[in-house]
MIDOSE-1310 file (N, C-alpha, C; in nm, 2 decimals, decimal comma, always signed):
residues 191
xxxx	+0,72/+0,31/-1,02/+0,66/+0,18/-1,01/+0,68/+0,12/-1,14; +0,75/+0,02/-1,12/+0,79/-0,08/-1,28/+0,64/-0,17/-1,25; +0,64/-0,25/-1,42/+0,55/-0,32/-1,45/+0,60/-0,46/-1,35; +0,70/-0,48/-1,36/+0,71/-0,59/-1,25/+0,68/-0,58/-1,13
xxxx	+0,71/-0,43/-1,07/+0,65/-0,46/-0,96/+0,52/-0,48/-0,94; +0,40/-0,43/-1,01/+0,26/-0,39/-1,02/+0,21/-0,54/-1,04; +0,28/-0,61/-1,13/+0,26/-0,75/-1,12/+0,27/-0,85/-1,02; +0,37/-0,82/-1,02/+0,40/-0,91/-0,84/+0,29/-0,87/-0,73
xxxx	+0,27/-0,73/-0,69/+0,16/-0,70/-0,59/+0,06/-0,72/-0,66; -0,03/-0,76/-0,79/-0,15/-0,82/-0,83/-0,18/-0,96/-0,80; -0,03/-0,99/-0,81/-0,03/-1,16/-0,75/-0,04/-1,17/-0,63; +0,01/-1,12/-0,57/+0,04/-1,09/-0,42/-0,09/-1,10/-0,36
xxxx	-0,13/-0,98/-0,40/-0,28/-0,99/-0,35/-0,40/-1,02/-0,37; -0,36/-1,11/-0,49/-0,43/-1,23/-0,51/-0,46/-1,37/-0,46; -0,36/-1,34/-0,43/-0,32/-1,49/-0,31/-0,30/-1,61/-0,40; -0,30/-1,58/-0,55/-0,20/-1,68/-0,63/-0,06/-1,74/-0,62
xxxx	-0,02/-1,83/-0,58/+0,11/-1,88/-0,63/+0,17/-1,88/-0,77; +0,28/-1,78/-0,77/+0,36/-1,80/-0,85/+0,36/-1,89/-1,02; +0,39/-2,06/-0,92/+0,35/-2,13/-1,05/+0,24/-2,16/-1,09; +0,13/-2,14/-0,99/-0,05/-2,14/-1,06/-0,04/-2,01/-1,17
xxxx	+0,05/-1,90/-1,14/-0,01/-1,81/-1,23/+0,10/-1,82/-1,35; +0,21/-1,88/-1,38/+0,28/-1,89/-1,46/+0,18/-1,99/-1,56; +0,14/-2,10/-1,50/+0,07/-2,23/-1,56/-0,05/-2,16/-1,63; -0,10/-2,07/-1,57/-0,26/-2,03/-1,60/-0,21/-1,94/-1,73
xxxx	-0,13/-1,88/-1,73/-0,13/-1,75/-1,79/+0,03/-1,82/-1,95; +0,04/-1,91/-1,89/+0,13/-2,00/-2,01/+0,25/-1,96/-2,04; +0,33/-1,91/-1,94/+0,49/-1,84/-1,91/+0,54/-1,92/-1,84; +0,64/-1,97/-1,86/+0,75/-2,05/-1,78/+0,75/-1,98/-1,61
xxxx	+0,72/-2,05/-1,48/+0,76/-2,02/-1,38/+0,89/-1,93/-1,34; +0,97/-1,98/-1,41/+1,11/-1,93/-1,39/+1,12/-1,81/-1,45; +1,09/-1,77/-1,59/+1,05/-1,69/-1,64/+0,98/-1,55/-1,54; +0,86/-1,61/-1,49/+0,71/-1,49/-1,43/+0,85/-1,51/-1,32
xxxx	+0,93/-1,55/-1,27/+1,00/-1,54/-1,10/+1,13/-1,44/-1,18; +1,19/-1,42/-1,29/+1,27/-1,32/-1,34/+1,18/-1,17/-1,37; +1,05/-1,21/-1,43/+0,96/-1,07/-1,43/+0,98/-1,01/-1,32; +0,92/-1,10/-1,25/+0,87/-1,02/-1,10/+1,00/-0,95/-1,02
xxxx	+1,11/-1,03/-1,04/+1,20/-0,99/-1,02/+1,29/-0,81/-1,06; +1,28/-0,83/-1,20/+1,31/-0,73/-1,28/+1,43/-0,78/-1,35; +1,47/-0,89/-1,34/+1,58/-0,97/-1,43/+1,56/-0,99/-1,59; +1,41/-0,96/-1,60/+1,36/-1,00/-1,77/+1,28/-0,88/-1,75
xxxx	+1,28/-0,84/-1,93/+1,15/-0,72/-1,93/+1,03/-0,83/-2,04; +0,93/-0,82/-1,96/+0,84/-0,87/-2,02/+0,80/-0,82/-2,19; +0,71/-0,92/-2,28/+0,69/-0,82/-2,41/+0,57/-0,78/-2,35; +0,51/-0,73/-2,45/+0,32/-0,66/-2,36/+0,24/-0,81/-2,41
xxxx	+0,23/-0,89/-2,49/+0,17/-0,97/-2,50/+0,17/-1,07/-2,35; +0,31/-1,08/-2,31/+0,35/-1,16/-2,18/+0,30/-1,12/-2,08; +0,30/-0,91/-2,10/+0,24/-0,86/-1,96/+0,07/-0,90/-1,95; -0,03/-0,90/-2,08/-0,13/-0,88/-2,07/-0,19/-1,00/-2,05
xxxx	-0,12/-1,14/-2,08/-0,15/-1,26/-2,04/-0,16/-1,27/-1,88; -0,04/-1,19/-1,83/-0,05/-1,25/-1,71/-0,13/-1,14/-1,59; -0,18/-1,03/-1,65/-0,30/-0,96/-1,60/-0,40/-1,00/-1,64; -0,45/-1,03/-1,77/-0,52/-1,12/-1,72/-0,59/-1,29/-1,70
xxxx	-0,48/-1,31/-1,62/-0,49/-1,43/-1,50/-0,53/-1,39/-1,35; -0,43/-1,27/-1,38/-0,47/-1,21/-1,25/-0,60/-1,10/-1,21; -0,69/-1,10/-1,36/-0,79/-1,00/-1,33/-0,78/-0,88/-1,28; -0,67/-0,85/-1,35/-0,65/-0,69/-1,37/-0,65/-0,66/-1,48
xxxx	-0,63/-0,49/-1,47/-0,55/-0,44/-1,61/-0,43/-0,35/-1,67; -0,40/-0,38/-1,74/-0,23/-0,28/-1,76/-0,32/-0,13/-1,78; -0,23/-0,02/-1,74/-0,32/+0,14/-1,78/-0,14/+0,20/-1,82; -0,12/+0,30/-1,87/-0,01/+0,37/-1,89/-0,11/+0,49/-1,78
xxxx	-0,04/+0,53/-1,68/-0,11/+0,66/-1,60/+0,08/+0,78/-1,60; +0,04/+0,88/-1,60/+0,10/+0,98/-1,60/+0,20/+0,94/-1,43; +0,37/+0,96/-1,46/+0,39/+0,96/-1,33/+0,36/+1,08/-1,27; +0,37/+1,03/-1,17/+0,35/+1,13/-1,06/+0,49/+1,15/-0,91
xxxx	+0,57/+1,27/-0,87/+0,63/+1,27/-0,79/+0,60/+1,28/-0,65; +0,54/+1,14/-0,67/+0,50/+1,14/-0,52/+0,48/+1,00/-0,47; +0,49/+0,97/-0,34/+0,50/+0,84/-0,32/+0,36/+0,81/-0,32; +0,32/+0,68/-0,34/+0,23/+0,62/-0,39/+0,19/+0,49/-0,26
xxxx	+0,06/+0,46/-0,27/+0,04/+0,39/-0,13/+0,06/+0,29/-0,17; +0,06/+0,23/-0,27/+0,12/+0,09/-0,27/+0,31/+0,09/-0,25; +0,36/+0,18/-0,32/+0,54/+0,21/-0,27/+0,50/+0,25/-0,08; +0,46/+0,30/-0,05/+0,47/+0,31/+0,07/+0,45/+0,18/+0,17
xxxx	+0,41/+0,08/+0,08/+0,39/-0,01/+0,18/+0,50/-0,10/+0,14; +0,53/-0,09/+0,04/+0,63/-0,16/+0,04/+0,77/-0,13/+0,15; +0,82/-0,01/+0,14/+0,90/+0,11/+0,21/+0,87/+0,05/+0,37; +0,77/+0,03/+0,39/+0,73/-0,02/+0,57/+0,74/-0,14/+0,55
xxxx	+0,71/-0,26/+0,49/+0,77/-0,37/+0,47/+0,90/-0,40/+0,50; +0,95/-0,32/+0,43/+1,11/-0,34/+0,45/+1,15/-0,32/+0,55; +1,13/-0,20/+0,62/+1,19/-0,16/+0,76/+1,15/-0,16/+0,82; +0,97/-0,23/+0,87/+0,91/-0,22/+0,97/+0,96/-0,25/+1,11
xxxx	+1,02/-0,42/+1,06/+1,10/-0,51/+1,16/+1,22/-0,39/+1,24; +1,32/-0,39/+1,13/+1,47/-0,34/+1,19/+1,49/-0,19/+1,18; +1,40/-0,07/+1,13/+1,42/+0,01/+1,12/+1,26/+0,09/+1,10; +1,23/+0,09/+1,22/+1,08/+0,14/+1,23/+1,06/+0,28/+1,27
xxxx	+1,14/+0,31/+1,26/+1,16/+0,53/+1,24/+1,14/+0,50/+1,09; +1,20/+0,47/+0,97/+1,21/+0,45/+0,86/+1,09/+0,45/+0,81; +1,01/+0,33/+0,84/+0,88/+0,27/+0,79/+0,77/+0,37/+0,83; +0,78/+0,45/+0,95/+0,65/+0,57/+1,00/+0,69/+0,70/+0,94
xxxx	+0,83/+0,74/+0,86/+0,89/+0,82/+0,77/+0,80/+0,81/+0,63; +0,83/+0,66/+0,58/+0,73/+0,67/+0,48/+0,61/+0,65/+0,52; +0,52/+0,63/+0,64/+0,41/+0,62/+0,62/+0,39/+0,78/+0,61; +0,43/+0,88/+0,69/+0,43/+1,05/+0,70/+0,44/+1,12/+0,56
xxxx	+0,50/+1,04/+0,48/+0,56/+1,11/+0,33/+0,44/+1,09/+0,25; +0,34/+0,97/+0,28/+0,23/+0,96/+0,22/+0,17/+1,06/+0,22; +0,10/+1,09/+0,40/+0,04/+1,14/+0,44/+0,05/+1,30/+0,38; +0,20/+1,32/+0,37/+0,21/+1,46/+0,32/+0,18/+1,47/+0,15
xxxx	+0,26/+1,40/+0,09/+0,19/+1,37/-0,08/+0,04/+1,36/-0,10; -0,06/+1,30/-0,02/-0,18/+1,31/-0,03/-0,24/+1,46/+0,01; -0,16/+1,50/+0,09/-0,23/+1,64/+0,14/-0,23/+1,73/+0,01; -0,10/+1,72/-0,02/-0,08/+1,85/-0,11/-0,09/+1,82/-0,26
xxxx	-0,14/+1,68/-0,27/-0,21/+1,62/-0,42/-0,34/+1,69/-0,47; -0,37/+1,72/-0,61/-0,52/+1,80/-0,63/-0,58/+1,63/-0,65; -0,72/+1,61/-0,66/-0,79/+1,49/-0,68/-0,77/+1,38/-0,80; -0,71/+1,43/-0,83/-0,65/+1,36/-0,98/-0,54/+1,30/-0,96
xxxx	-0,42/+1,38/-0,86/-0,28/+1,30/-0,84/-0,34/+1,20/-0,71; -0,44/+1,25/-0,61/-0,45/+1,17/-0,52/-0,53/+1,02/-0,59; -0,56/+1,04/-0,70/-0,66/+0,92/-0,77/-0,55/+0,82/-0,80; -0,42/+0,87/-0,87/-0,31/+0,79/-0,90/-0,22/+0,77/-0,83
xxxx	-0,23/+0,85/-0,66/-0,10/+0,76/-0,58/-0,21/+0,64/-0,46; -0,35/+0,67/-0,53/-0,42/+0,55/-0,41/-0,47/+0,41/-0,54; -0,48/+0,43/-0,66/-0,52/+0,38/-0,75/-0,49/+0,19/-0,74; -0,35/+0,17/-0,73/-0,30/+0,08/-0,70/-0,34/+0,01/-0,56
xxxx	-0,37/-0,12/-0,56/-0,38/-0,17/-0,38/-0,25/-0,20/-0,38; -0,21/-0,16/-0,28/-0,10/-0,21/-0,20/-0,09/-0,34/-0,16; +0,04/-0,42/-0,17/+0,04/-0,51/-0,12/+0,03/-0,56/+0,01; -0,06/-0,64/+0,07/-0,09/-0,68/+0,23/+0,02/-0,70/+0,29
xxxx	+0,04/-0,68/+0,37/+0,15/-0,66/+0,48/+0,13/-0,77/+0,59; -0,02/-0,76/+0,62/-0,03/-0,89/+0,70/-0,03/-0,81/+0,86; -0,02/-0,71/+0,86/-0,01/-0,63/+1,00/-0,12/-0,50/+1,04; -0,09/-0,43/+1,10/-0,17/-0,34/+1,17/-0,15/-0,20/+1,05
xxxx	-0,04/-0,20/+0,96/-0,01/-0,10/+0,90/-0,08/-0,10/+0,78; -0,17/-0,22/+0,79/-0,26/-0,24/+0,65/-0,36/-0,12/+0,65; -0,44/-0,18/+0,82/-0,49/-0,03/+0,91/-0,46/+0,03/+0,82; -0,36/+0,15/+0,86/-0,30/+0,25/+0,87/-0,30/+0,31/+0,73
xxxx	-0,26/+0,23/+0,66/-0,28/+0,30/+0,49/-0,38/+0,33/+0,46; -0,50/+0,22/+0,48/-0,62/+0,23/+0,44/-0,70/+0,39/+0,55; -0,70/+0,38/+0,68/-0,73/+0,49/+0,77/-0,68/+0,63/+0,68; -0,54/+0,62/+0,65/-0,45/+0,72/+0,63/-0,56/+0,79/+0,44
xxxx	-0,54/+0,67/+0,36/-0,66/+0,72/+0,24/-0,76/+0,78/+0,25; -0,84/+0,70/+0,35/-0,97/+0,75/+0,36/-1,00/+0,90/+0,44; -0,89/+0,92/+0,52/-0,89/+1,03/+0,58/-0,86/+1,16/+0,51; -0,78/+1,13/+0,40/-0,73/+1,20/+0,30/-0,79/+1,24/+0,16
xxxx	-0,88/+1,18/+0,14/-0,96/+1,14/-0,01/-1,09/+1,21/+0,02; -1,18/+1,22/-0,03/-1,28/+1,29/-0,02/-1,36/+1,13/-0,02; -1,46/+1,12/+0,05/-1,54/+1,00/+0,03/-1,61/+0,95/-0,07; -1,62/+0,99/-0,17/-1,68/+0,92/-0,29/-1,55/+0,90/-0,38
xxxx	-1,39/+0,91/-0,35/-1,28/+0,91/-0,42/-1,21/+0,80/-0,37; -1,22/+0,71/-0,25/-1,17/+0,61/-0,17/-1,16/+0,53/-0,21; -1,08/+0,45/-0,28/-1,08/+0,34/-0,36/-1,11/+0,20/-0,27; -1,14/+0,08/-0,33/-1,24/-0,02/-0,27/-1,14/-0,05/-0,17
xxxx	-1,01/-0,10/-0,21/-0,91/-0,18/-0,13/-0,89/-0,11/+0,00; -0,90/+0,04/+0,03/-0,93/+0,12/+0,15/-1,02/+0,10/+0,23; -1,13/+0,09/+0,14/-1,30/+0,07/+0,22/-1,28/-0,05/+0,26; -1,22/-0,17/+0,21/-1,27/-0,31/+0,27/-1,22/-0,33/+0,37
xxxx	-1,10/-0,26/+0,43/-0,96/-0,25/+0,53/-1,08/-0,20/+0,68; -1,21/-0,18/+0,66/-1,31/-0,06/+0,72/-1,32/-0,20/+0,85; -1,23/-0,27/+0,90/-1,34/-0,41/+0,99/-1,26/-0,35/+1,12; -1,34/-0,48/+1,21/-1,35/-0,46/+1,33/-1,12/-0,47/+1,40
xxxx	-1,07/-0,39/+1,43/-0,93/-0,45/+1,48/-0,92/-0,60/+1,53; -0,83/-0,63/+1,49/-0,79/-0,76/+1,61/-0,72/-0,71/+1,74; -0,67/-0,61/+1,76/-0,60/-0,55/+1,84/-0,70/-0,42/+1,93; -0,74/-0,41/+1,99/-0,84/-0,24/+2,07/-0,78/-0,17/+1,98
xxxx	-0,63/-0,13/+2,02/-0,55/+0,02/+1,95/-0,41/-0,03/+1,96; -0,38/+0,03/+1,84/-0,24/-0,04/+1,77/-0,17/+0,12/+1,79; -0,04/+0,13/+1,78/-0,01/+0,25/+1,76/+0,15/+0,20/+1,68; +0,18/+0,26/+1,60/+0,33/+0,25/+1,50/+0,46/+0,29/+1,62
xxxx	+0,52/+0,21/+1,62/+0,68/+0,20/+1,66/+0,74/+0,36/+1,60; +0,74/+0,46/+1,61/+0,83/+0,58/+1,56/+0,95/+0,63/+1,60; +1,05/+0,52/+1,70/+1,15/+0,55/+1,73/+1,24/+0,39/+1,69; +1,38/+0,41/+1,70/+1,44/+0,30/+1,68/+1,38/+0,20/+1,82
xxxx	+1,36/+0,28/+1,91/+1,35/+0,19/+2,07/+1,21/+0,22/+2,06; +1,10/+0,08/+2,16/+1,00/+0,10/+2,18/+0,99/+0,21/+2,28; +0,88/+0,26/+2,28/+0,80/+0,37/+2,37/+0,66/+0,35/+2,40; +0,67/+0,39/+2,56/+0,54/+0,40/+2,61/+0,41/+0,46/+2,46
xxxx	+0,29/+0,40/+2,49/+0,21/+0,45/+2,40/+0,20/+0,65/+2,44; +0,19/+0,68/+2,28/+0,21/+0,84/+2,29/+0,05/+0,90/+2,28; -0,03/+0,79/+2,18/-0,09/+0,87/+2,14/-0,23/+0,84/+2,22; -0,32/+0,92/+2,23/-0,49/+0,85/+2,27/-0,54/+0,84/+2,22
xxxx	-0,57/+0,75/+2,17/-0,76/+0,74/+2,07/-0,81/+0,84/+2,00; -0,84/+0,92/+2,12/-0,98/+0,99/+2,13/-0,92/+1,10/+2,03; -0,76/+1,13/+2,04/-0,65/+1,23/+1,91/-0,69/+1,21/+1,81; -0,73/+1,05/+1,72/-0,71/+1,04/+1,65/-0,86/+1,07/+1,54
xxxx	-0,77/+1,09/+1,38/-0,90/+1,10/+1,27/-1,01/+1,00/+1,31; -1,14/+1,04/+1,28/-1,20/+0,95/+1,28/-1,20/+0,81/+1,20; -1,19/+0,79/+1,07/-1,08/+0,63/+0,98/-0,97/+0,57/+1,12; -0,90/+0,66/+1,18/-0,81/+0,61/+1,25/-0,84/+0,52/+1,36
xxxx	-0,95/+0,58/+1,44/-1,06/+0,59/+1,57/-1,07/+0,40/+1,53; -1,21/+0,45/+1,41/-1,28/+0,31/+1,39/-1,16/+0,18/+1,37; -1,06/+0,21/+1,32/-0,97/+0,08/+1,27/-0,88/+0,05/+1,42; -0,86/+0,14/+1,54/-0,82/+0,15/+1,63/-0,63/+0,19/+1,61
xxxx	-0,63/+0,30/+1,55/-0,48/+0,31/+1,50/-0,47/+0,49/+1,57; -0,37/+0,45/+1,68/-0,33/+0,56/+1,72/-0,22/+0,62/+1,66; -0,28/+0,73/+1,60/-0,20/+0,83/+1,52/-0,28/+0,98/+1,54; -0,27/+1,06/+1,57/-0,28/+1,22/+1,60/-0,31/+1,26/+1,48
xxxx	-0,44/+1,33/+1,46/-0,46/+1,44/+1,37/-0,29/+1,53/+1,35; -0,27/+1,58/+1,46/-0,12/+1,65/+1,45/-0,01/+1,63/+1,37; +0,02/+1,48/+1,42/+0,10/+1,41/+1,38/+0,10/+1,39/+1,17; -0,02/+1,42/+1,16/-0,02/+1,41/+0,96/-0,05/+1,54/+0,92
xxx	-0,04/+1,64/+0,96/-0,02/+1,76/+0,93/+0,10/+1,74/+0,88; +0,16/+1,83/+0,78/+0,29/+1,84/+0,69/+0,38/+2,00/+0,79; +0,52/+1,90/+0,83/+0,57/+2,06/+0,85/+0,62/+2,19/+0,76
């Protein structure tokens, strides 16, 4: 996870535009649109202006080899549309990195909110944390994901071709149940 990207998804999910936060934070637009990019490396004075505009904050955290739920959403982003075996690949790789994380790695691959997606897979991350995290470890952006569906039950695309629904309900974790996301206990077990 580069500093640009972490910036870009703070804006992101801020629902800032671009040049409001270039203007606010006193960086040339074109400039914050090369950051975010990864075309310029910001100095730290640049990065810390423009965190906080965005009401965050910069942390140096230890990496970690493991995918991280904000990379993971990005990962489904990309291929949800054209390659949606892909996108339920990394949602799985989460699911298994969380498993076999002690509370400390799972603190730093949920730490980050993920950028909104805008879809049913917002669900699914948040379901997918909370199921995984011990309950007092759930970070907020998970909890608030906690509302009623717009859909009864969604289930993830896991082949290149659609497929009859696989999963039931009633299979799934309870996070999964409430958000209406058919996904199988089974199915996030690690092989």
């Amino acid at each position: 996870m580069s500093i640009a990207t972490s910036l870009r998804r703070a804006r992101l999910n801020s629902g800032v535009s671009l040049r409001h936060t270039a203007t606010a934070s006193g960086v040339g637009a074109s400039s914050l649109s090369n950051i975010e990019s990864g075309r310029r490396e910001p100095t730290s004075g640049t990065v810390e202006r423009i965190a906080e505009t965005l009401g965050v904050r910069v942390a140096v955290i230890p990496r970690v080899d493991r995918l991280t739920a904000a990379d993971a959403a990005e990962t489904i982003a990309t291929y949800a549309g054209a390659e949606p075996a892909t996108a339920y690949r990394a949602f799985l790789q989460l699911a298994d990195d969380l498993a076999a994380a002690d509370p400390y790695e799972q603190f730093l691959l949920t730490v980050e909110q993920p950028r909104r997606l805008g879809s049913r897979w917002d669900d699914a991350i948040a379901a997918l944390v909370e199921f995984r995290l011990p309950k007092s470890s759930v970070p907020p952006w998970a909890a608030k994901h906690d509302t009623a569906p717009s859909e009864p039950v969604w289930e993830p695309q896991r082949t290149p071709f659609p497929l009859p629904a696989l999963t039931d309900l009633s299979e799934a974790p309870e996070p999964f149940r409430r958000r209406g996301i058919a996904i199988s206990a089974g199915e996030l077990e690690s092989a």
